[in-house]
C-alpha positions, 0 to 999 in steps of 0.5 A: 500500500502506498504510504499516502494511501488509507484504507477506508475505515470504520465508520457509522456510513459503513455500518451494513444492518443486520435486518435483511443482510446475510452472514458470511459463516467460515467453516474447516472439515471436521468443524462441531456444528456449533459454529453453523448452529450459532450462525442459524440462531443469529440469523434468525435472530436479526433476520438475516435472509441466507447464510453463506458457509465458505471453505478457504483453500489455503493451498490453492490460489484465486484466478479470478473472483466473481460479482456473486462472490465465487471464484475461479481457482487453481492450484498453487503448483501447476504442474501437480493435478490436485482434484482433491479439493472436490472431495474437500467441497462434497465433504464440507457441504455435506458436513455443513447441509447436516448441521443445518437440518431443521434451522429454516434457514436459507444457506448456500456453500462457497469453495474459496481460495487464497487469503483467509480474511481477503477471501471471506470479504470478498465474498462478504461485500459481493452478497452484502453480508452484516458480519462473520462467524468464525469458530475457535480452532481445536487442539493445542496445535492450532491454539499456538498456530493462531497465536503465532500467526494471528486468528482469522477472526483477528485477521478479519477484524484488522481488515475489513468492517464487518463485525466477527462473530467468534464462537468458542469450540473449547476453553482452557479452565481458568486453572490451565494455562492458556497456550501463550503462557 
């Protein structure tokens, strides 16, 4: 970025309402439903008219991205044919249909690529979407990687607008020591 040049930022102007917009929902294989059964409660909640589940291939990178919020991706290594990621889009939708059995509410599954946070606003600004929900990682591993490297929730909430809705997926007892210390 240019140093005279400031990205926009937070401002009332800028404020999406939550009555009658969608919320962008992250999701990873082998999530709890917990983070797509708290999207439905919000959604319901604040009338949001859809939810948009997303999967980010961190391993592939976008071509091209779309006005309705797809994209067109590739893999990072073009002369290795990976179709895995097809298999991650079945399982995942399937994961994410299954969860949202008996919510009422509209949802639809988008397979991105790239950047996380630049990912997932993309897809935020192309349907107009209020906010994010974004579950917590799972495992001691992941608990030190987000530490290290910055949530995506952190991510999201340095890059862009939208509010980040985080849910908790598990918690270190007030006796335990959290992963930093």
């Amino acid at each position: 970025m240019a140093p005279d040049r400031v990205p926009p930022q937070p401002h009332p102007s800028r404020l999406t309402d939550f009555a009658g917009h969608p919320l962008v929902v992250s999701v990873v294989p082998d999530q709890p439903p917990l983070v797509a059964l708290t999207a439905a409660s919000l959604a319901r909640a604040t009338g949001a008219p859809a939810l948009y589940f997303a999967h980010v291939d961190t391993d592939r990178y976008t071509d091209e991205e779309f006005p309705d919020g797809t994209v067109r991706h590739v893999a990072i290594d073009p002369d290795t044919a990976d179709d895995t990621w097809q298999d991650r889009r079945r399982v995942l939708t399937a994961q994410v249909a299954a969860a949202m059995e008996g919510q009422g509410i509209r949802w639809e599954f988008r397979y991105l690529a790239g950047r996380v946070d630049r990912s997932l606003t993309h897809l935020a600004r192309a349907v107009d979407a209020a906010a994010f929900v974004v579950g917590t990682h799972v495992g001691k591993h992941h608990r030190i990687s987000e530490f290290v490297n910055g949530s995506v929730s952190v991510q999201l909430s340095h890059r862009q607008h939208r509010p980040v809705v985080v849910v908790p997926l598990e918690v270190v007892d007030w006796e335990g020591r959290a992963p930093w210390e």
